[in-house]
C-alpha positions in Angstrom: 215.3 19.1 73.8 211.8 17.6 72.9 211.0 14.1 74.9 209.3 11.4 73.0 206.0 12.3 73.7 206.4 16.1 72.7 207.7 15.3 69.6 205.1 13.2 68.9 202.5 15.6 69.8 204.2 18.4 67.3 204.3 15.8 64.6 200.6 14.9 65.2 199.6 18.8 65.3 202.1 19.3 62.3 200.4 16.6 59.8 196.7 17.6 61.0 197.1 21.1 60.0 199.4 20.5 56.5 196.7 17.6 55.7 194.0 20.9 55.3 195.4 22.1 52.9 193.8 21.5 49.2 197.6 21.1 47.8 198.6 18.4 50.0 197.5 15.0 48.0 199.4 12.7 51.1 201.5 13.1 54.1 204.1 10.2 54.6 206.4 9.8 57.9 210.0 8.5 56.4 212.7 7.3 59.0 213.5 6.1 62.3 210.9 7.9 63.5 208.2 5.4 61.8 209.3 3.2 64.9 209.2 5.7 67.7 212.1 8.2 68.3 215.3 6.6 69.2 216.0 9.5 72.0 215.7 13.3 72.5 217.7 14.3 69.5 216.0 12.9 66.6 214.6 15.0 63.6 210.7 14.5 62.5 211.5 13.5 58.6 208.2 14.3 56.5 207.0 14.0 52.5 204.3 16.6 51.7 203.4 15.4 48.8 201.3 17.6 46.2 198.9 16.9 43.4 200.6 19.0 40.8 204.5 21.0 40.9 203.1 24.5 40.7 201.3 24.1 44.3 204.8 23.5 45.9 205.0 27.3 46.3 201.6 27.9 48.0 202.6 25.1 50.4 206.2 26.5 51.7 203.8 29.9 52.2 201.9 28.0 54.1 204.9 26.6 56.5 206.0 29.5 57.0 202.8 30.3 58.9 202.4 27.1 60.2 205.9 27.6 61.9 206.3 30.7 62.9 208.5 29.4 65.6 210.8 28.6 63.9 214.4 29.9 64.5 215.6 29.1 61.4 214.6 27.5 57.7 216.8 26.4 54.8 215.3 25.5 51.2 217.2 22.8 49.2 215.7 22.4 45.7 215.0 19.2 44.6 213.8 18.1 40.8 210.5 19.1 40.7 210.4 19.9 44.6 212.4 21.1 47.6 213.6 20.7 50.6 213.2 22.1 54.0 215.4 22.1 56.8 213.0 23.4 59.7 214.9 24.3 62.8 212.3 25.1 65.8 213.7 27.0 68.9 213.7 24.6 71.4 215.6 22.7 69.3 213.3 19.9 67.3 214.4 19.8 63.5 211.8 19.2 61.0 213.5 17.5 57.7 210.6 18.3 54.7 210.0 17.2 51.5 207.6 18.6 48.8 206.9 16.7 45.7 204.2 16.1 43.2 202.7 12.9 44.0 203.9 11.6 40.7 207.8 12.4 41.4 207.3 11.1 45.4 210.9 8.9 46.2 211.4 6.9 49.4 214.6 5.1 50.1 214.0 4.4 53.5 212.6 1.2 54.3 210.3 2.8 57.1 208.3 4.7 56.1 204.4 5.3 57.5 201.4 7.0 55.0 199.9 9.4 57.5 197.5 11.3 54.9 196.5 9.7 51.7 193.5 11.5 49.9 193.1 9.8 46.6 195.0 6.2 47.4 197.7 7.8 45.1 200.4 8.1 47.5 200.4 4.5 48.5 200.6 3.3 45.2 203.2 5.7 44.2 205.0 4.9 47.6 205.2 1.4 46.7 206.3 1.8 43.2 209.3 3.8 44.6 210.2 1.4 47.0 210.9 -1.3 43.9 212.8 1.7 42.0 215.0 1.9 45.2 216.0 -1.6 45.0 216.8 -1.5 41.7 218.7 1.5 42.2 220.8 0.6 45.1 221.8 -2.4 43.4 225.5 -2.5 43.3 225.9 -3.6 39.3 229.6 -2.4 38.6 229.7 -0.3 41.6 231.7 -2.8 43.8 234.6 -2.6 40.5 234.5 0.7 40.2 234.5 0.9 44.0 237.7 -1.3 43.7 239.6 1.2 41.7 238.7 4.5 43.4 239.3 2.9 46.9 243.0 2.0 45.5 243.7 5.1 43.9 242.5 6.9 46.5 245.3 5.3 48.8 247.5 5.9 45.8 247.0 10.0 46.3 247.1 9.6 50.1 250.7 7.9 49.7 252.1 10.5 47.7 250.5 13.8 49.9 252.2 11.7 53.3 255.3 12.6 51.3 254.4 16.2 50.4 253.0 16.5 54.2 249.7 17.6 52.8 248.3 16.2 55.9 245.0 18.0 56.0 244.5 16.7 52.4 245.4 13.1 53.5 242.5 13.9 55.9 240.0 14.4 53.5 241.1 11.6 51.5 240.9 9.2 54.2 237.4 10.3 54.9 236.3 9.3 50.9 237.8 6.0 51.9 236.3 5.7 54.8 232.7 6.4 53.6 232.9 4.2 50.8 234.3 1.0 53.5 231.3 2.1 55.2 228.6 1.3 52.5 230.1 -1.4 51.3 229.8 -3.0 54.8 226.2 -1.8 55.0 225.9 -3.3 51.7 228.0 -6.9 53.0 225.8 -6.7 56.3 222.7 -6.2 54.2 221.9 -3.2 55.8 219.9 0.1 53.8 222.2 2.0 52.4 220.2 5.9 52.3 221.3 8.1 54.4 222.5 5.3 56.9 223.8 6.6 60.0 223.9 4.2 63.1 227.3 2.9 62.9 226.6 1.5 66.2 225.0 -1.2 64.5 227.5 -2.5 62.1 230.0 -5.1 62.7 231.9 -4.6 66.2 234.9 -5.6 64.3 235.0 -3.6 61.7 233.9 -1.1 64.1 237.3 -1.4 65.6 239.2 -1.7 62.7 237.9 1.6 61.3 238.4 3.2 64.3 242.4 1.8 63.9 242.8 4.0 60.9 242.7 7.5 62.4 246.2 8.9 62.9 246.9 10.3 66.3 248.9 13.0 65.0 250.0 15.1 61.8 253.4 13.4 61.0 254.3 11.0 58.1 254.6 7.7 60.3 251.2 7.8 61.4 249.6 8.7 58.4 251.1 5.7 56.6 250.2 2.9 59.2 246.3 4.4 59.1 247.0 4.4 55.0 248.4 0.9 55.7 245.5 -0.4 57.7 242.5 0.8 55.6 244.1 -0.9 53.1 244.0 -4.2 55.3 239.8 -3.3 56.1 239.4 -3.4 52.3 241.2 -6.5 51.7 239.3 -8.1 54.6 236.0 -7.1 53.8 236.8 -7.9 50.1 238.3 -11.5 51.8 235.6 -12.7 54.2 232.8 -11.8 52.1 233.8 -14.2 49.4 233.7 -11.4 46.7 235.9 -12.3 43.5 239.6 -12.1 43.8 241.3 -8.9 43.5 243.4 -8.0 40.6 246.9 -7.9 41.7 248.2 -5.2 39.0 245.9 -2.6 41.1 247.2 -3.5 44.3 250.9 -2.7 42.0 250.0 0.6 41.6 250.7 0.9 45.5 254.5 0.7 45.4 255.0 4.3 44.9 
């Protein structure tokens, strides 16, 4: 793998070269990177932003040139853009984005303007970031969280009972996830793409850790069903939130 100071140097040569172009309007660095490369694994996340839609083409030519050493490239498409996942040989990814200047969306809270030709990108930068917030706002998401957390344990119930245990799996997974942001959102932590889980509350840390079975057999599965149940009701509990309606928690007693 890449060391700090490698990456950094690829990144560097990277945004010189793409910032030649006459497409490019801005370069912006987007992630944990912004504050230096938590260790020899992390991904270089960049937006190439463009003056106008139809010069996304030219540019992902371009890439291709610029890295020709690269093992392996995936395009995503994205409204009005795309998205590359650039893997090099030695084993640096390169996460891209290409967008018109005018469509440019951040939801990262670090974020660094490397190239910015017409002032453009900072402007549209910030005007993102308040479109983020409002976005991310929870509104009716923590009711309708409330439901589909409950009837999610609802379906898990009944496959312990049909030992669908694979598909008790995946359930608990959707449960999971959604514990997950609304702890990030409790612990007022960003929510996009979050993936440190290192950082999060060491007890509920533990706690999630509680809920996977140790093997494929009805008993476990219900005391893991039983106890992210419990983490729900706890979060729900110690973060004062409203209290919940008890003809929900009925639909339980299966």
């Amino acid at each position: 793998m890449y060391t700090e100071k490698e990456r950094a140097k690829l990144l560097i040569q990277a945004a010189t070269v793409v910032s030649t172009y006459p497409e490019i309007e801005g370069i912006v660095q987007v992630g944990s990177g912004v504050e230096g490369f938590p260790d020899e694994y992390s991904d270089i996340d960049l937006i190439f932003s463009v003056f106008s839609e139809n010069q996304i083409q030219p540019v992902r030519k371009r890439l291709d040139k610029l890295f020709t050493d690269a093992l392996y490239i995936r395009e995503k498409p994205l409204d009005g853009g795309m998205f590359l996942y650039i893997f090099l040989k030695n084993g640096l990814e390169f996460d891209v984005v290409l967008l018109p200047t005018e469509k440019l969306q951040v939801r990262s809270a670090q974020w660094k303007i490397i190239t910015d030709k017409t002032g453009q990108v900072l402007n549209r930068m910030h005007d993102s970031q308040l479109e983020g917030i409002e976005n991310q706002t929870f509104r009716n998401t923590l009711l309708e969280w409330e439901f589909e957390i409950i009837y999610a344990l609802r379906g898990i119930l009944f496959e312990i009972q049909r030992e669908n245990f694979l598909y008790v799996l995946s359930r608990m997974e959707f449960v999971r996830d959604k514990l997950i942001r609304l702890e990030c959102n409790y612990e007022k932590k960003e929510q996009h793409q979050f993936k440190d889980y290192r950082t999060l509350d060491k007890d509920f840390q533990m706690r999630l850790r509680a809920t996977y079975p140790h093997e494929f057999a009805r008993q476990p599965m219900l005391v893991c069903t039983q106890k992210l149940l419990q983490l729900f009701l706890k979060q729900h509990s110690d973060n004062n939130m409203w209290e919940i309606d008890s003809r929900i928690l009925d639909i339980l007693k299966i």
